[in-house]
C-alpha positions in Angstrom: 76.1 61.3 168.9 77.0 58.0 168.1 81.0 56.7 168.5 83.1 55.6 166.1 83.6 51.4 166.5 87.2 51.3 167.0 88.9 49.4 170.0 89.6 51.5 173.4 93.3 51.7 173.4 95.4 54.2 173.4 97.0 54.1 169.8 93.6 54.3 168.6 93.1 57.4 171.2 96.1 59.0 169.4 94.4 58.6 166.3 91.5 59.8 166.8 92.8 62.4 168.8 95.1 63.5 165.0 91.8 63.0 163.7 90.2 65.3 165.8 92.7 68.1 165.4 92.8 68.0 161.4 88.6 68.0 161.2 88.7 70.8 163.9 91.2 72.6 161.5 89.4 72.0 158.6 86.1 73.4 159.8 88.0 76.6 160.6 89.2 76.6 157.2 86.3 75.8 155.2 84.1 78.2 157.2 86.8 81.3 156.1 86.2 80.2 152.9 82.3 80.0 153.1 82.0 83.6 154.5 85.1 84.6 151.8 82.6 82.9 148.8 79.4 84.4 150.3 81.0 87.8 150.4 81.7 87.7 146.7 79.1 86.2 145.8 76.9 89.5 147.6 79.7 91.6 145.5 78.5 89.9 142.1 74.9 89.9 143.0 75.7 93.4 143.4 76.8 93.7 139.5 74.1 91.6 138.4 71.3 94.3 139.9 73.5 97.4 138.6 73.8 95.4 135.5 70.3 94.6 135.0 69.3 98.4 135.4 71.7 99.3 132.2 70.1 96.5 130.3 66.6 97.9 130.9 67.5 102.0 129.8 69.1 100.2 126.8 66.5 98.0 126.0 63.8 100.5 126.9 65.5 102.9 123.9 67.2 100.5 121.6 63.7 98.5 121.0 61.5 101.5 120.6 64.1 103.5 118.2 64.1 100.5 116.0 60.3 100.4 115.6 60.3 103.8 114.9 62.4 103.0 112.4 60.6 100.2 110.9 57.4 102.5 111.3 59.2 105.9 109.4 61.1 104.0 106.6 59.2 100.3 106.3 60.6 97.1 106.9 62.1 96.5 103.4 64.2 99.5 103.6 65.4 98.5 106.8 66.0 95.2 105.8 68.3 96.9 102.9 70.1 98.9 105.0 71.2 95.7 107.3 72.4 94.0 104.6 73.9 96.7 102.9 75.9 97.4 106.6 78.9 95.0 107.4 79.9 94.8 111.1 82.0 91.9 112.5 82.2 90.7 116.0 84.8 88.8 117.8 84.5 86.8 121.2 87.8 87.0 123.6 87.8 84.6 126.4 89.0 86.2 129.4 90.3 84.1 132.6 89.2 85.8 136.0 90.1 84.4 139.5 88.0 85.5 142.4 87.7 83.9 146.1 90.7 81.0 144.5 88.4 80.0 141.8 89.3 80.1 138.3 86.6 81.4 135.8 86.6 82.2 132.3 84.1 84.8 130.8 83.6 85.8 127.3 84.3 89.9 126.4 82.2 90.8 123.1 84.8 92.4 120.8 83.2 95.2 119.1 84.2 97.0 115.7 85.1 100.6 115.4 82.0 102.2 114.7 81.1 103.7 111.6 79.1 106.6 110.2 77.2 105.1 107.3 74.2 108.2 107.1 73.8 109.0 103.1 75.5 105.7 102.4 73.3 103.6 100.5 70.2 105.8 101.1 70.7 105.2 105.3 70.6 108.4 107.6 71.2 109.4 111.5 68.4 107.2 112.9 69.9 104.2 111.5 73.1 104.8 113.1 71.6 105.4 116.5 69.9 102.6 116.4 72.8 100.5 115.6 75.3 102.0 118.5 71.9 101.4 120.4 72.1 97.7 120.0 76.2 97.7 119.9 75.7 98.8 124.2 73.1 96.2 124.4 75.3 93.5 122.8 78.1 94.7 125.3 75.7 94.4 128.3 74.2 91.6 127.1 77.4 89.8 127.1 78.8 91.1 130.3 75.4 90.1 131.7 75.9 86.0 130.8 79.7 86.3 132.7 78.2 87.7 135.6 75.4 85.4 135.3 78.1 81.9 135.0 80.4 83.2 138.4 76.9 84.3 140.3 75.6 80.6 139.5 79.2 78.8 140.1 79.9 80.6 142.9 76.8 80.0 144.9 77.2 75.8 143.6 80.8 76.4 145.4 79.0 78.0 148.8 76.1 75.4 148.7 79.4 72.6 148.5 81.0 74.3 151.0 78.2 74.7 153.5 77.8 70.9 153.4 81.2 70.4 154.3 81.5 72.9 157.4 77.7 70.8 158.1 79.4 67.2 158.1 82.5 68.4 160.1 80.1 70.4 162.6 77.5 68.3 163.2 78.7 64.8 162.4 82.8 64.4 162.3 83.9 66.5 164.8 80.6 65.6 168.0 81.8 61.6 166.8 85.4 62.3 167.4 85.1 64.2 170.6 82.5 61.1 171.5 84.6 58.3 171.0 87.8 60.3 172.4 85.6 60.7 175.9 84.5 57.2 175.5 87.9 55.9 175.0 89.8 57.9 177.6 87.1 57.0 180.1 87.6 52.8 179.3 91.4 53.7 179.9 90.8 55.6 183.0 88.6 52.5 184.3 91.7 50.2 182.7 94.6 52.3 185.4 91.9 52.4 188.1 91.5 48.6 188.1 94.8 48.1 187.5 95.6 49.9 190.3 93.5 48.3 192.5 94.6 45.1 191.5 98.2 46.0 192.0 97.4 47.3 195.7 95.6 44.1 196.3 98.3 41.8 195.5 100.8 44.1 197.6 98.5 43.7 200.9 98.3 40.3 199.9 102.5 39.7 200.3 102.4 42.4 203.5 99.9 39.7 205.1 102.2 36.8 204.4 
């Protein structure tokens, strides 16, 4: 590993040596984080799956009711009943912090359901369907939070990781590198000194 190009005197030792100690600090602290985003980023993943599995019973029995539907009563009926059925929504943002970060994610806020069989010539099956497709609205929603932390989250890790790289593999070897360097042209510095020191003692002894 290549040294940093400063000059080999001991101020610049000292700061290098202050340089050292805060990269040597900071890797510790940037690798807690890494493991502390990884492990809740395996905790979201986690969601995701469990997630995913609800979205598939729902789909898997919110799309097929519906085509029976279209199939029993015809498309134009169903089409009357949809218009003839008034359901708003409303979107809450919701701030979350997890692992220090700060994420908002949207809630789907659904209406109190209603029973609307006999009204305007509906009946039971339409209202199945529709609390059908009120879960998979909910999951569906849920789903695209999860989904936003799960993809910010493992940016964050893949910025981290980089980091703890640079200080591992390029900072901290270059700091210890020019601190040996350094230390050893000082050493070689005292040694000569001293030799020149003893030299020029003999040198009055003799006269």
């Amino acid at each position: 590993m290549a040294k940093l190009n400063v000059a080999p005197t001991k101020s610049n030792l000292l700061s290098i040596k202050d340089q050292l100690s805060v990269s040597q600090q900071g890797y510790d602290l940037l690798n807690q984080k890494r493991e502390i985003l990884v492990m809740e980023l395996m905790r979201m993943v986690e969601k995701v799956k469990v997630l995913e599995g609800e979205l598939d019973k729902c789909i898997q029995k919110a799309y097929p009711a519906l085509e029976n539907m279209l199939l029993t009563v015809g498309g134009d009926r169903v089409e009357r009943i949809a218009h003839a059925v008034d359901y708003s929504f409303g979107m809450k943002k919701s701030p979350v912090v997890i692992a220090g970060m700060s994420f908002t994610t949207l809630d789907v806020q659904l209406p109190k359901r209603e029973l609307f069989t006999s009204f305007l010539g509906t009946f039971p099956d339409s209202d199945e369907v529709m609390a059908d497709f009120f879960e998979l609205l909910s999951l569906l929603t849920q789903m695209a939070g999860i989904r936003t932390i799960v993809w910010r989250l493992a940016r964050e890790v893949k910025k981290t990781q980089r980091r703890v790289n640079a200080l591992d593999k390029v900072v901290i070897p270059q700091d210890k590198e020019t601190v040996k360097y350094i230390e050893s042209v000082l050493e070689e510095r005292e040694r000569d000194n001293v030799f020149v020191l003893k030299s020029l003692k003999a040198r009055k002894e003799t006269k």
